[in-house]
N, C-alpha and C positions, 0 to 999 in steps of 0.2 A: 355833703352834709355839714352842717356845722353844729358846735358844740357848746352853751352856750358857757363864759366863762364861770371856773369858781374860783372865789378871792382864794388866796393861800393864807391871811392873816382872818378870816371869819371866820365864825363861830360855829362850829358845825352841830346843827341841831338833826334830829332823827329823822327829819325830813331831809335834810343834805345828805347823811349816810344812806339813806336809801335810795335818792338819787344816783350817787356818787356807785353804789354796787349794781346800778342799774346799768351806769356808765361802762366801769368795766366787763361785767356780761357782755355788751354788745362789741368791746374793744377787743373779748375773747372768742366771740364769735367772727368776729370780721377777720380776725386774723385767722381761724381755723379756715373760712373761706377762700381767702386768699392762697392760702396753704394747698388747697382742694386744688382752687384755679391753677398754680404752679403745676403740682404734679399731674393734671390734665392736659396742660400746654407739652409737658416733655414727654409724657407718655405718648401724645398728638405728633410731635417733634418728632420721635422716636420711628413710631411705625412711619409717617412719611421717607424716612431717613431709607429705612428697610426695603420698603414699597421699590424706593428711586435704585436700590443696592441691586433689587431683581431684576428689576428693568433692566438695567444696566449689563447687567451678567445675562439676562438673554438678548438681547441685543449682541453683545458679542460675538454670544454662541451662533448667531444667525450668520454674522459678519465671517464667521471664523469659516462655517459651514459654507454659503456661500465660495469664500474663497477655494475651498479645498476642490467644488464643485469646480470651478475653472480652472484651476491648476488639474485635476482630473480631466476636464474635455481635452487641455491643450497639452497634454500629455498622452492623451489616446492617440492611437493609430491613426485612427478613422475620424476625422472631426466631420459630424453630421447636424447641419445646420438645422437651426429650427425651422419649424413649417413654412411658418409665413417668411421663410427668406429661399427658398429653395426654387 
């Protein structure tokens, strides 16, 4: 968007002050906006951050589980092959 200029040495008539408060309103608004957008991209940021933290922690636990499972078969007595290989 553009804005269009205002001289700094004119004469401000009640038409330019009313412009001019028009101006800042929207320079107040756009900046509450922005503000919005921020703390929605890092609240966004955030839970993805979380999301990837579980993931991650169950994935290990499977990894971890997993493991325990085979160190359990190959630690049994009896190692009893799966179906399809018997």
């Amino acid at each position: 968007k553009y804005i269009l200029d205002v001289q700094v040495d004119a004469d401000l008539t009640s038409d330019s002050i009313l412009h001019l408060v028009h101006l800042f309103d929207k320079a107040e608004k756009t900046s509450q906006k922005e503000k919005l957008l921020w703390y929605y991209y890092i609240e966004a940021t955030s839970s993805f951050i979380s999301i990837s933290t579980k993931t991650f922690e169950t994935t290990m636990g499977n990894v971890k589980s997993a493991l325990e499972n085979v160190n359990d078969t190959l630690l049994s007595p009896v190692i009893i092959p799966p179906p399809n290989l018997q």
